[in-house]
C-alpha positions as CSV (number, residue, x, y, z in Angstrom):
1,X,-63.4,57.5,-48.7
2,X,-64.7,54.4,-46.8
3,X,-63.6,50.9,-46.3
4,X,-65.5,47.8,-48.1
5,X,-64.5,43.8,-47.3
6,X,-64.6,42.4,-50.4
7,X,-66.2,39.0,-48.5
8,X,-69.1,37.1,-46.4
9,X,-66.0,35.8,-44.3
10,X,-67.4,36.5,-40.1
11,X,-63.1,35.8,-39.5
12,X,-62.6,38.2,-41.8
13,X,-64.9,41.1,-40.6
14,X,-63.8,40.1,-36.8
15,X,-60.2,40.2,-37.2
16,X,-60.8,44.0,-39.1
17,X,-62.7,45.2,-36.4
18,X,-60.3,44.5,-33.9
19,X,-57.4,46.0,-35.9
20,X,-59.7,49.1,-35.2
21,X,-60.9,49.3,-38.9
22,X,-64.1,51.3,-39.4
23,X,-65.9,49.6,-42.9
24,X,-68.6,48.1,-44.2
25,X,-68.7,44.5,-46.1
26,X,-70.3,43.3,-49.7
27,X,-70.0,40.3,-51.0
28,X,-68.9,39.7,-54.7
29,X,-70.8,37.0,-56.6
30,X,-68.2,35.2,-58.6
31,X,-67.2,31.2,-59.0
32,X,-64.2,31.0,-56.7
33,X,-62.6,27.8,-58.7
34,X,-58.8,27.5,-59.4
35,X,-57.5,26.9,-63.2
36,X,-55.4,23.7,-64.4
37,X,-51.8,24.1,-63.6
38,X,-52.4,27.0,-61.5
39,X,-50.2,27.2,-58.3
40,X,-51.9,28.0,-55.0
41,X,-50.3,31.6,-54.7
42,X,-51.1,32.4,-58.3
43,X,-54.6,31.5,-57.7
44,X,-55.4,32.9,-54.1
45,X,-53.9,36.3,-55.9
46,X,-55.6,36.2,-58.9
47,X,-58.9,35.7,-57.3
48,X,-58.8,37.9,-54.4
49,X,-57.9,40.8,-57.3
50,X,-61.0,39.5,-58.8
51,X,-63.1,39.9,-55.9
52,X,-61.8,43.5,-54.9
53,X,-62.3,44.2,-59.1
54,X,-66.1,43.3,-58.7
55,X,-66.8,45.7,-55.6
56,X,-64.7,48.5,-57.0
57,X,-66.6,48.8,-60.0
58,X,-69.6,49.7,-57.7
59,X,-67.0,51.4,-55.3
60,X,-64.6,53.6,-57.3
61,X,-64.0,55.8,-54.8
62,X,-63.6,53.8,-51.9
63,X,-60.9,51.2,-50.6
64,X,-61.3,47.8,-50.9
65,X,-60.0,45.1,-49.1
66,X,-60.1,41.2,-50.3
67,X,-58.8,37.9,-49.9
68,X,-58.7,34.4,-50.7
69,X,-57.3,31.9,-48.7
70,X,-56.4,28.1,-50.0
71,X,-54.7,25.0,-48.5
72,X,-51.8,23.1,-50.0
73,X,-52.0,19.4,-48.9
74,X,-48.2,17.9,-48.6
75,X,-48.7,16.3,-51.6
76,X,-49.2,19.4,-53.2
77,X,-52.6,19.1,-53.8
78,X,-55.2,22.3,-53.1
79,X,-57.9,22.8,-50.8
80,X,-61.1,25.1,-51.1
81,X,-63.9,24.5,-48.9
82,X,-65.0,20.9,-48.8
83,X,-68.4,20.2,-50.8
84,X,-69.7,17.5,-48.7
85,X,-68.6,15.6,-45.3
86,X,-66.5,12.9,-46.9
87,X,-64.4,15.6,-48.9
88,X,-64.0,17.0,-45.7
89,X,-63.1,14.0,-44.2
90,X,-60.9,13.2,-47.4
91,X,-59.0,16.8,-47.1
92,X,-59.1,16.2,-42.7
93,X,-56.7,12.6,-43.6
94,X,-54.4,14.1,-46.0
95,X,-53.7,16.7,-43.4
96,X,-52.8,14.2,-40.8
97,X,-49.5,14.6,-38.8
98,X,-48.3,16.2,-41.5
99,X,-47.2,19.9,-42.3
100,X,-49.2,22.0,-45.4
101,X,-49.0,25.6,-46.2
102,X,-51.9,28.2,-45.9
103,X,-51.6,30.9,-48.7
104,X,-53.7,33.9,-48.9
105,X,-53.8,36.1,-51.3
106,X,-54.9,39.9,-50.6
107,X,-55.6,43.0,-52.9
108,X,-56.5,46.1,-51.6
109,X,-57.7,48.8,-54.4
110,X,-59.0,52.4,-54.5
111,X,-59.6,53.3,-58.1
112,X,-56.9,52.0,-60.1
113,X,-54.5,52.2,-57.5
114,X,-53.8,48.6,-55.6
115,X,-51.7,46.8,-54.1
116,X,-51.9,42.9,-53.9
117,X,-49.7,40.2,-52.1
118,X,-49.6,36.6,-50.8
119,X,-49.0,35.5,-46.8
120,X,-47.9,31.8,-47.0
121,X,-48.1,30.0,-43.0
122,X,-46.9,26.5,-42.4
123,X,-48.9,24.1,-40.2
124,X,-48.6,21.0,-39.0
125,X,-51.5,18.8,-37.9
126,X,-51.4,16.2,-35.3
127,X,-51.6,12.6,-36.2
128,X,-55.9,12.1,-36.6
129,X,-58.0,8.9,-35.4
130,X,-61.0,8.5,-37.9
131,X,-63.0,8.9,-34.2
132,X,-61.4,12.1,-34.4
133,X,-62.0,13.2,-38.1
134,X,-66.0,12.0,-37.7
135,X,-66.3,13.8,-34.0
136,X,-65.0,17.2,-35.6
137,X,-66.6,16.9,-39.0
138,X,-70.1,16.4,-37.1
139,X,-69.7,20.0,-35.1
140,X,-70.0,21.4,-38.5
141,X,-67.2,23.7,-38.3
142,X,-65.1,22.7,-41.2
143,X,-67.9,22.7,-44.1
144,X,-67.3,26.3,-45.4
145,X,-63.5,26.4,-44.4
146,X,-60.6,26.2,-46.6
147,X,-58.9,22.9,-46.0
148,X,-61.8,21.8,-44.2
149,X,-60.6,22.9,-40.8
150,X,-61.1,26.6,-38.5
151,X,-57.7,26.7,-36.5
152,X,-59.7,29.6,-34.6
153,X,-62.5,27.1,-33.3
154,X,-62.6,23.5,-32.3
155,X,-60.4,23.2,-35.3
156,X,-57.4,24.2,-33.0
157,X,-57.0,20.8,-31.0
158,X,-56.0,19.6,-34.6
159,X,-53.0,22.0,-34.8
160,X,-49.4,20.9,-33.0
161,X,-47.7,23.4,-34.8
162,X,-47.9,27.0,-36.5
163,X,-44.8,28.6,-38.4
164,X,-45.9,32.2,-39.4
165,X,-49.0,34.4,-39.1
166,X,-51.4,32.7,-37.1
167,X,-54.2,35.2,-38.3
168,X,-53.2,34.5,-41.9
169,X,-54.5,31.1,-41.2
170,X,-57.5,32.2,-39.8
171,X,-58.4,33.9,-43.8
172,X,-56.4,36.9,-43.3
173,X,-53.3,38.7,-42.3
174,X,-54.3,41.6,-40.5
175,X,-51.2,43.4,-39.6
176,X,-49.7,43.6,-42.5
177,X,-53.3,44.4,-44.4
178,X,-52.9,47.6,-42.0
179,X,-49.7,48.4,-43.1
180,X,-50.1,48.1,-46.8
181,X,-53.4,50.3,-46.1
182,X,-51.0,53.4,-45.2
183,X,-49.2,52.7,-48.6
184,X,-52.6,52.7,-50.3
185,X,-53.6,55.7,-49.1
186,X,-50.3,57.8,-50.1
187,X,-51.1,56.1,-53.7
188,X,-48.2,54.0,-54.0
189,X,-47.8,51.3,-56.8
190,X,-49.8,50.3,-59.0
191,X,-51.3,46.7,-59.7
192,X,-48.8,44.7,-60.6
193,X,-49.0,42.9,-64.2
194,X,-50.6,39.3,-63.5
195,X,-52.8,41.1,-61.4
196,X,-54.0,43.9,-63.9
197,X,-54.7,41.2,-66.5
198,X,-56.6,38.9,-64.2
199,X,-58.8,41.4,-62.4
200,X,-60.6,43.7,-65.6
């Protein structure tokens, strides 16, 4: 049995390999949009199952290990990726001294066996000058970043405060994935039911 990331994501791959984790990475192709009405932890879950679904279908025998990772604004609102510099900007004002959650959803899966939860981190962002917003939006760094921000990279001098996993912010919480690994492996609990109905 070997390990497979479920994802293109260089945090991702980084924050496995210094956990110690020895596996390889593919990337599922699949549209990673959110449904009307759906809630941020519904949707994170639903298509990170979605994601380890694809590769295990290649991968039966193996573990696999994916997430999603969105933004909710304080008005409730979620964030993907931005799809141009002014929805990054747009995302970047609605953040602004204020506090928003970071949920991501993980599912780890060998065969029919997996195992699939949220991490949910508040932050709080400093109060932003549009100087600010333009200066960090022309590094480049928040383009293919939920919420249009990296809290790992320059994105950091945004951040005043961080309640919860700091790595779950950065796309994935890596000490608990490790945990819940060990649970895989002894073949504990099966998918549970919003899962098994959103991932086939």
């Amino acid at each position: 049995m070997k390990y497979i990331l479920a994802s293109a994501s260089p945090r991702r791959k980084e924050l496995l390999t210094l956990a110690g984790l020895s596996f390889c990475a593919c990337t599922p192709k699949l549209e990673e949009e959110t449904l009307p009405g759906e809630g941020a932890e519904e949707a994170a879950l639903r298509l990170a199952c979605l994601k380890a679904a694809a590769v295990a279908e290649q991968n039966p025998e193996d573990c696999v290990i994916s997430a999603d990772t969105i933004v909710v604004a304080p008005d409730g609102g979620l964030l993907g990726k931005p799809f141009s510099a002014e929805d990054a900007a747009q995302m970047l004002r609605r953040l602004s001294g204020r506090e928003h959650r970071v949920v991501t959803g993980v599912c780890l899966r060998r065969g029919e066996i997996i195992r699939a939860f949220t991490q949910v981190t508040c932050v709080r962002f400093y109060p932003l000058t549009e100087l600010e917003i333009e200066s960090y939006i022309h590094s480049g760094e928040p383009m293919d970043k939920a919420g249009a921000y990296g809290i790992q990279g320059r994105g950091a001098l945004l951040v005043e405060e961080v309640h919860g996993d700091y790595f779950n912010v950065v796309g994935l919480p890596v000490a608990r994935v490790i945990r819940e690994l060990s649970l895989l492996k002894a073949g504990d609990t099966p998918c549970p039911a919003p899962c098994v109905a959103n991932s086939q």
